[in-house]
TISE-516910 format. One record per residue (C-alpha): residue number from 1; residue in three letters; chain; x, y, z. Coordinates in steps of 0.02 Angstrom, whole numbers, plus 50000, padded with zeros to 5 digits. Layout:
+-----+-----+---+-------+-------+-------+
!   k !   r ! c !     X !     Y !     Z !
+-----+-----+---+-------+-------+-------+
! NUM ! ala ! A !     X !     Y !     Z !
...
+-----+-----+---+-------+-------+-------+
This chain:
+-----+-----+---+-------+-------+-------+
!   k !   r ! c !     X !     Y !     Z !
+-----+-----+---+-------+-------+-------+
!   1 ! unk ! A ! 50272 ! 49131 ! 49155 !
!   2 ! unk ! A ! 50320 ! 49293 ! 49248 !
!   3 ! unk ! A ! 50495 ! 49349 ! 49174 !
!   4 ! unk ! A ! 50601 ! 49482 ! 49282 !
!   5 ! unk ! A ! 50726 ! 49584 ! 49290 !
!   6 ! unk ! A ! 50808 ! 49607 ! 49489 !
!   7 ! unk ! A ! 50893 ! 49778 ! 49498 !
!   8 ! unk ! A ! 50993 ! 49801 ! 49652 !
!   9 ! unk ! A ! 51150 ! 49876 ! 49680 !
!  10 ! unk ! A ! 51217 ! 49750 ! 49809 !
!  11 ! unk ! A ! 51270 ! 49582 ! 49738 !
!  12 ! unk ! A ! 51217 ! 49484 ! 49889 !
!  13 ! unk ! A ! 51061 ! 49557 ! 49870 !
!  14 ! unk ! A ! 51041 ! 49515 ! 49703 !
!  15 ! unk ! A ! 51073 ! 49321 ! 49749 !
!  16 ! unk ! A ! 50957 ! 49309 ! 49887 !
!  17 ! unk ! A ! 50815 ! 49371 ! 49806 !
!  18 ! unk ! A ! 50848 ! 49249 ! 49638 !
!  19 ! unk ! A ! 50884 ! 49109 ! 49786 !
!  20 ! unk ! A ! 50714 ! 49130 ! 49835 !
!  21 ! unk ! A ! 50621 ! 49158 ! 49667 !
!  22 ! unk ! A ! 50717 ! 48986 ! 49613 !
!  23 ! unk ! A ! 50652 ! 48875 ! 49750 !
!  24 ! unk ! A ! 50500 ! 48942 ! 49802 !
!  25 ! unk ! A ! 50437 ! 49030 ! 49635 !
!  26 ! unk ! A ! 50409 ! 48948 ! 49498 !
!  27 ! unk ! A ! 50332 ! 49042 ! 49408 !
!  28 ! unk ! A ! 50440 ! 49157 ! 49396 !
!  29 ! unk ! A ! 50615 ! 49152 ! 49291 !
!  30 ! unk ! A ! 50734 ! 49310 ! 49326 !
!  31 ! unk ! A ! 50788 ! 49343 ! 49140 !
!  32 ! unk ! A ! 50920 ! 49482 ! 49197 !
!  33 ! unk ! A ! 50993 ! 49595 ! 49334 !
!  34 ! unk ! A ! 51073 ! 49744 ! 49361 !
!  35 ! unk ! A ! 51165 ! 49854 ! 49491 !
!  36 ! unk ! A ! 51133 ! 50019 ! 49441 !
!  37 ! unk ! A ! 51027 ! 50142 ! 49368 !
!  38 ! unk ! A ! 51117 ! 50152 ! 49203 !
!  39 ! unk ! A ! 51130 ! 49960 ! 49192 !
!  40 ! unk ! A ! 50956 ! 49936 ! 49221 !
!  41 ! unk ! A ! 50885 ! 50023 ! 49082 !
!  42 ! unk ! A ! 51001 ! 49932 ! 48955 !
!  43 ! unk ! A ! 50963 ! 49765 ! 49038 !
!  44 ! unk ! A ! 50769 ! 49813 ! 49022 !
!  45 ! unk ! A ! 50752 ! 49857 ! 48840 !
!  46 ! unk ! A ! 50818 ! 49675 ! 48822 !
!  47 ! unk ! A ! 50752 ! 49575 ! 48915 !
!  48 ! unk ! A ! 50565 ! 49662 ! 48878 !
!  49 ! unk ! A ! 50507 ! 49600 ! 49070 !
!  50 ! unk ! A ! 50341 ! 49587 ! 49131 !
!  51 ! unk ! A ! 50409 ! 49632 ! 49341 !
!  52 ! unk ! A ! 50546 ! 49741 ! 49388 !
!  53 ! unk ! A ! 50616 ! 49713 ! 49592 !
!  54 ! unk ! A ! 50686 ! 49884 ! 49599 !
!  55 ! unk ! A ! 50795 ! 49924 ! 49751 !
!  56 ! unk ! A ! 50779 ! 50115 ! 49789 !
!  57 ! unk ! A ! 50931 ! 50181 ! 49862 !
!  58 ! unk ! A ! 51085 ! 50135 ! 49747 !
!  59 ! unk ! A ! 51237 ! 50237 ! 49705 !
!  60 ! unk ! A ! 51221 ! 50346 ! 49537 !
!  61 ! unk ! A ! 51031 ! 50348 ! 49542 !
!  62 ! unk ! A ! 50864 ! 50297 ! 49642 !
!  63 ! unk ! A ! 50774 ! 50190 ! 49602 !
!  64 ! unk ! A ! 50643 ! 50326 ! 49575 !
!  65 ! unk ! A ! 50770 ! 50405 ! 49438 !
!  66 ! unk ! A ! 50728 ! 50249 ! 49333 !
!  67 ! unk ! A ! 50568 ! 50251 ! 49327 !
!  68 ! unk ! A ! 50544 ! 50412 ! 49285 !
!  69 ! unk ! A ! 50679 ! 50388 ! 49122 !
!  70 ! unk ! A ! 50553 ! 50235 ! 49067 !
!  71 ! unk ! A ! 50399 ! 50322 ! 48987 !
!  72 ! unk ! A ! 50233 ! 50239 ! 49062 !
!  73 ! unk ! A ! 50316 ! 50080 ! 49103 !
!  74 ! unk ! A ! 50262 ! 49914 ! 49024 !
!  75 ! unk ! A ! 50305 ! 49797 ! 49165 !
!  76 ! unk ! A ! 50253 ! 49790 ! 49343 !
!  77 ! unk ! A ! 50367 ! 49835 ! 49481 !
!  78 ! unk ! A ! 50391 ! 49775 ! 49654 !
!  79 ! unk ! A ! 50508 ! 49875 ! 49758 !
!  80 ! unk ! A ! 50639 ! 49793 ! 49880 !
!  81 ! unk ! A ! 50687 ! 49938 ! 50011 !
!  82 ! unk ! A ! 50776 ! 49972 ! 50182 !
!  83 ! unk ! A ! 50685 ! 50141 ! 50163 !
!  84 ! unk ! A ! 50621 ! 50264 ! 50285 !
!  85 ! unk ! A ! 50451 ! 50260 ! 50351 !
!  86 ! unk ! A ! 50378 ! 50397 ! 50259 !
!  87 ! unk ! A ! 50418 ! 50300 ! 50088 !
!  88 ! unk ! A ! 50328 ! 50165 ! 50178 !
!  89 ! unk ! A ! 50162 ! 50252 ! 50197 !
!  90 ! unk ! A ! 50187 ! 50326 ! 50008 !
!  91 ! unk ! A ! 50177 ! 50137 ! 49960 !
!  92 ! unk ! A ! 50039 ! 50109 ! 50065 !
!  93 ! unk ! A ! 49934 ! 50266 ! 50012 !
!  94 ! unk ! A ! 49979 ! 50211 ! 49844 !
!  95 ! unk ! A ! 49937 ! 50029 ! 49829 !
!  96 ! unk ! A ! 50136 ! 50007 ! 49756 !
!  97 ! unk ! A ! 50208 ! 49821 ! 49805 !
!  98 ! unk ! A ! 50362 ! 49836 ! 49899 !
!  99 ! unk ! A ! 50451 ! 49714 ! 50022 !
! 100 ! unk ! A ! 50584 ! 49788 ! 50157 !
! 101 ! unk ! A ! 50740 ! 49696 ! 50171 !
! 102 ! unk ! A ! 50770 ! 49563 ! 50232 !
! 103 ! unk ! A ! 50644 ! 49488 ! 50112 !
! 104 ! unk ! A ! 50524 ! 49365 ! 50182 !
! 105 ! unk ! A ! 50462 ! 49247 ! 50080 !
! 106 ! unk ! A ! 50289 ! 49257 ! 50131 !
! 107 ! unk ! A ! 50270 ! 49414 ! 50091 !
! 108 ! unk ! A ! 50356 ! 49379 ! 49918 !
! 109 ! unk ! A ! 50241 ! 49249 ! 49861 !
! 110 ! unk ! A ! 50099 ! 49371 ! 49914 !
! 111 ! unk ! A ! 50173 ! 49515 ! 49812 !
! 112 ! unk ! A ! 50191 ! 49415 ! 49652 !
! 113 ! unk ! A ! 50018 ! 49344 ! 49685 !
! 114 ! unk ! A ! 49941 ! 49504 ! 49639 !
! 115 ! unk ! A ! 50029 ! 49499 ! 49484 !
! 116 ! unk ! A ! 49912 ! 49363 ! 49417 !
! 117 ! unk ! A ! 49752 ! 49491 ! 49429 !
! 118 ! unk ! A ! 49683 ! 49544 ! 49250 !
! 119 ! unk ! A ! 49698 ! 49748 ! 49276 !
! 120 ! unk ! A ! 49878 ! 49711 ! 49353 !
! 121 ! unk ! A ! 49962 ! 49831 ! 49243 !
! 122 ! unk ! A ! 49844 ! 49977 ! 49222 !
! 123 ! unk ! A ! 49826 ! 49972 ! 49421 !
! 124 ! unk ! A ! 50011 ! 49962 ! 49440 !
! 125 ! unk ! A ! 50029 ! 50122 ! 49319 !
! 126 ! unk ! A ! 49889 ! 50217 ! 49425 !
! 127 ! unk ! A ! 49985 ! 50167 ! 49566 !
! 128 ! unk ! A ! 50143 ! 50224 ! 49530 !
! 129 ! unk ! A ! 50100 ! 50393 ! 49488 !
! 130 ! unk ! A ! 50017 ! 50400 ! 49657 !
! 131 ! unk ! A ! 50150 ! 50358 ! 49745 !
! 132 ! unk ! A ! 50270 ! 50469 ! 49658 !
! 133 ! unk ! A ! 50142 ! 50618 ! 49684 !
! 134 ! unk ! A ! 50133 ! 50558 ! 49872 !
! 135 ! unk ! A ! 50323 ! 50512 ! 49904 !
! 136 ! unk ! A ! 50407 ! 50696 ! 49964 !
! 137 ! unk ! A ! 50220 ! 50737 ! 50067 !
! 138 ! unk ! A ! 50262 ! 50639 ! 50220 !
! 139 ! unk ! A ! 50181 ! 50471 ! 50129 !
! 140 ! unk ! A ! 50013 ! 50582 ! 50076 !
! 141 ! unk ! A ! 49951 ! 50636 ! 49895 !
! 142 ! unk ! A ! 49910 ! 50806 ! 49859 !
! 143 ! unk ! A ! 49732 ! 50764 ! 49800 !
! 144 ! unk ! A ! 49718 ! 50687 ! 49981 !
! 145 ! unk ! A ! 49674 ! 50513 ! 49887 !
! 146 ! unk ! A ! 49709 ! 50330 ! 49992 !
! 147 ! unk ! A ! 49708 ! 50185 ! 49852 !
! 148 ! unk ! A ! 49616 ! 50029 ! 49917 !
! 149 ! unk ! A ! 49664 ! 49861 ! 49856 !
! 150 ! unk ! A ! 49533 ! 49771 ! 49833 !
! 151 ! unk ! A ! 49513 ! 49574 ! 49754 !
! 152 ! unk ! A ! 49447 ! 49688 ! 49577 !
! 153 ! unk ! A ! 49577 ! 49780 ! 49563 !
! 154 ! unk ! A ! 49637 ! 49968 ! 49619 !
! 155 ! unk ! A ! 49509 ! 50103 ! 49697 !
! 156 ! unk ! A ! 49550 ! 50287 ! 49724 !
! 157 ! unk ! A ! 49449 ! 50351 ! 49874 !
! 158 ! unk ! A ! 49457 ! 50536 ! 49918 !
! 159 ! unk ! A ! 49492 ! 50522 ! 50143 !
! 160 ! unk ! A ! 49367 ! 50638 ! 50171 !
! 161 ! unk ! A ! 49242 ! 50529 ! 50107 !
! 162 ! unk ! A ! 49262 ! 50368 ! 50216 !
! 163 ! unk ! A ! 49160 ! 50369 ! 50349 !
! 164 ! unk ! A ! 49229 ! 50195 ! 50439 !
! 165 ! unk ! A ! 49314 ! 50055 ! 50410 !
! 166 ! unk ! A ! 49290 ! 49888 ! 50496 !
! 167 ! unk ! A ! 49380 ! 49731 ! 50507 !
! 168 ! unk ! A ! 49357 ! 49577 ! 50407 !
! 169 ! unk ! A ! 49475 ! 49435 ! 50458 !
! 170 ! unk ! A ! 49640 ! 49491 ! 50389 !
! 171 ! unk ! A ! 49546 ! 49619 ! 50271 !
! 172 ! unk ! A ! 49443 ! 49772 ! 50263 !
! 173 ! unk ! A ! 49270 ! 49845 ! 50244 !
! 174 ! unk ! A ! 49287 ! 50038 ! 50206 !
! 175 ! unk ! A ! 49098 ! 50131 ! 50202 !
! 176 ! unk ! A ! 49106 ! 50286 ! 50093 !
! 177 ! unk ! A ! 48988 ! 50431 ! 50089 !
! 178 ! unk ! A ! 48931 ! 50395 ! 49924 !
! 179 ! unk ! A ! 48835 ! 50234 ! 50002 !
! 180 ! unk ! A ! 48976 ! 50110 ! 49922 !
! 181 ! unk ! A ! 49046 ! 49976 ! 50040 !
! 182 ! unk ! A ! 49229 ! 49932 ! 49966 !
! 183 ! unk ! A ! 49313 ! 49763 ! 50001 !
! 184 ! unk ! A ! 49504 ! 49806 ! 50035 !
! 185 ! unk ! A ! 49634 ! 49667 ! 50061 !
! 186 ! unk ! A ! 49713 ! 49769 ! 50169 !
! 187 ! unk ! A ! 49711 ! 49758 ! 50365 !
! 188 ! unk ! A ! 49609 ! 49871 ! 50483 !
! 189 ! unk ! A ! 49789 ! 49889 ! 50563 !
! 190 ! unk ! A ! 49877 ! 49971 ! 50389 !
! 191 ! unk ! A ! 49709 ! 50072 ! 50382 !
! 192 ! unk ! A ! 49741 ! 50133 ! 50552 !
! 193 ! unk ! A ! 49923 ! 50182 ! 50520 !
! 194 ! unk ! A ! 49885 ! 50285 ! 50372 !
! 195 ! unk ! A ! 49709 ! 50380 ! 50434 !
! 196 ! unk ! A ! 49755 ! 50394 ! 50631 !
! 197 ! unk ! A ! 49851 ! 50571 ! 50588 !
! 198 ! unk ! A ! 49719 ! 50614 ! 50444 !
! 199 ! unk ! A ! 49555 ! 50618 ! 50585 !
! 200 ! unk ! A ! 49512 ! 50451 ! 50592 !
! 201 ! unk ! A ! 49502 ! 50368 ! 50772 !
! 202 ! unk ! A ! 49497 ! 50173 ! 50817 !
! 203 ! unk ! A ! 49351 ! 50154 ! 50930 !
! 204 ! unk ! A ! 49373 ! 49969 ! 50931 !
! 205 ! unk ! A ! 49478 ! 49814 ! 50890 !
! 206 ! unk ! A ! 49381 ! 49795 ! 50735 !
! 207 ! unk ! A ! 49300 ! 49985 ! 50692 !
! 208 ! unk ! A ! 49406 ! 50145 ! 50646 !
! 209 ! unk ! A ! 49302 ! 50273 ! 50642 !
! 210 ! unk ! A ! 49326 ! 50453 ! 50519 !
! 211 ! unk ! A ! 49265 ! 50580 ! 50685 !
! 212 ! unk ! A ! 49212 ! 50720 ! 50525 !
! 213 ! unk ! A ! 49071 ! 50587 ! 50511 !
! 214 ! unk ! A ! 49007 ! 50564 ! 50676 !
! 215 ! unk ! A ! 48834 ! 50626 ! 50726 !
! 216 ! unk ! A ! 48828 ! 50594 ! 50895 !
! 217 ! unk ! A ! 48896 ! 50501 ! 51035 !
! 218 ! unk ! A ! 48786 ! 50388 ! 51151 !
! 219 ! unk ! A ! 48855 ! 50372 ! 51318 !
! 220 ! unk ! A ! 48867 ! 50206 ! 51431 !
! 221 ! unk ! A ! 49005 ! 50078 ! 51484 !
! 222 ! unk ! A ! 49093 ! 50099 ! 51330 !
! 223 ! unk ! A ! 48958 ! 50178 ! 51213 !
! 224 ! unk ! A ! 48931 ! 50184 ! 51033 !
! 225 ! unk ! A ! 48935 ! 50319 ! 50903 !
! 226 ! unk ! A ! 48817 ! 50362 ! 50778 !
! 227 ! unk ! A ! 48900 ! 50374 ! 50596 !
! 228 ! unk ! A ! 48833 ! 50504 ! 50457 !
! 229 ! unk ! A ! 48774 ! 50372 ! 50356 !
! 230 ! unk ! A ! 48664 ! 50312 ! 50513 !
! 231 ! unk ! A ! 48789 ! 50179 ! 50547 !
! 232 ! unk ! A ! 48798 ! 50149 ! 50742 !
! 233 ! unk ! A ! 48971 ! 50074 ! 50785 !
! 234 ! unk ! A ! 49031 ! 50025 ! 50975 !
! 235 ! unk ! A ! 49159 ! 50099 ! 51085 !
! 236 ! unk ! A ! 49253 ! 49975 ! 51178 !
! 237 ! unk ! A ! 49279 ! 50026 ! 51362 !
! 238 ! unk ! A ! 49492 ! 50001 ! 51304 !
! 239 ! unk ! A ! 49462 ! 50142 ! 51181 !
! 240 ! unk ! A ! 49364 ! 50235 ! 51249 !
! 241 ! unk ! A ! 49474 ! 50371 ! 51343 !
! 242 ! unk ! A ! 49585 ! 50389 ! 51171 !
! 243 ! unk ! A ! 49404 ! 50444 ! 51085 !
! 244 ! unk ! A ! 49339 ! 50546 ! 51202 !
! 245 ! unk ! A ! 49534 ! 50640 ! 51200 !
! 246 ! unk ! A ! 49525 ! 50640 ! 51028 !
! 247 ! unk ! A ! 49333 ! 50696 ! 51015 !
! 248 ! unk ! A ! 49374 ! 50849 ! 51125 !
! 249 ! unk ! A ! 49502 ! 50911 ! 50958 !
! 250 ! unk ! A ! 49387 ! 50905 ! 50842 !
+-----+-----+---+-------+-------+-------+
């Protein structure tokens, strides 16, 4: 059993989310809840739980202020946010769970899902301090670092060493430079919102391509590009205008 503590400073908010945990999550039992920062911390050195949902913006304190007042946290954390879309690429550099409001349920039952995996806390402690590094640089760490989730648990990857990514279904095969191929449960699209500003280029519905690591470029309807690692990878006549644009910049 999952035990949890819901801080949120809106009341309604507070309800929905237990609403949904009751009927839908079983295994999960909210053991306490709390509307501000202040609260919170009082609530959590009782109840001892094993998952915080932490709303971000509240009145007297972020969300963010807790955590940092709770030395190396002992419970996992899920954040529930109407936040701005650079938080929202800080969580996804980072790895951290969040779900913006309104809360689906889907996405919910995902999020606690990854609760259940053995290295759930020391990922969610690696994870955290990424994102809080990350958080005020436009949604990128300083040490240039993308975590990939992966079905093992959390890897640290430094950008400039993926050379592609390609799709798999609703997940992701990243190639690095060290020879590794890394199994990601995350989407080729979430890839492509985080590395499209950082030099990387989709080439195709299911390739994204790092353009520090191409070697050459083989002309023809569409074409197909020849990767550092000796990779060749298609360019799909619908992309290929945006690479050749985006070749000429580099």
């Amino acid at each position: 059993m999952i035990t949890a503590v819901i801080v949120d400073d809106e009341e309604l908010g507070r309800n929905v989310l237990k609403n949904l945990i009751k009927k839908y999550i079983p295994s999960v039992q909210v053991v306490g809840e709390a509307a501000s920062v202040k609260e919170a911390k009082k609530v959590i050195a009782d109840a001892i739980p094993s998952l915080v949902f932490l709303d971000i913006e509240m009145p007297g304190g972020s969300g963010f202020d807790l955590l940092e007042q709770i030395e190396d946290p002992p419970f996992s954390v899920i954040f529930t946010s109407a936040y701005n879309q650079y938080a929202v690429k800080a969580f996804k550099y980072s790895a951290v769970d969040y779900l913006l409001k309104p809360i689906h349920i889907d996405e919910l039952t995902a999020a606690v899902k990854k609760l259940s995996t053995p290295d759930t806390k020391k990922d969610m402690r690696a994870a955290l301090q990424h994102f809080m590094e990350s958080l005020n640089q436009g949604g990128v760490s300083k040490s240039n670092k993308v975590a990939l989730p992966t079905l093992d648990g959390l890897i640290f990857i430094d950008i400039s060493n993926i050379i592609r990514c390609e799709a798999d279904g609703k997940y992701t095969y990243c190639y690095v430079s060290n020879g590794k191929k890394h199994h990601s449960t995350r989407s080729l699209l979430d890839f492509e919102d985080q590395l499209s500003n950082r030099g990387f280029c989709r080439i195709h519905h299911a390739h994204l391509v790092n353009l520090d690591h191409i070697k050459n470029y083989v002309k023809g309807v569409g074409g197909y590009v020849v990767m550092s690692n000796g990779d060749t990878v298609v360019v799909s006549k619908r992309k290929k205008e945006e690479f050749i644009k985006r070749s000429k910049k580099i």
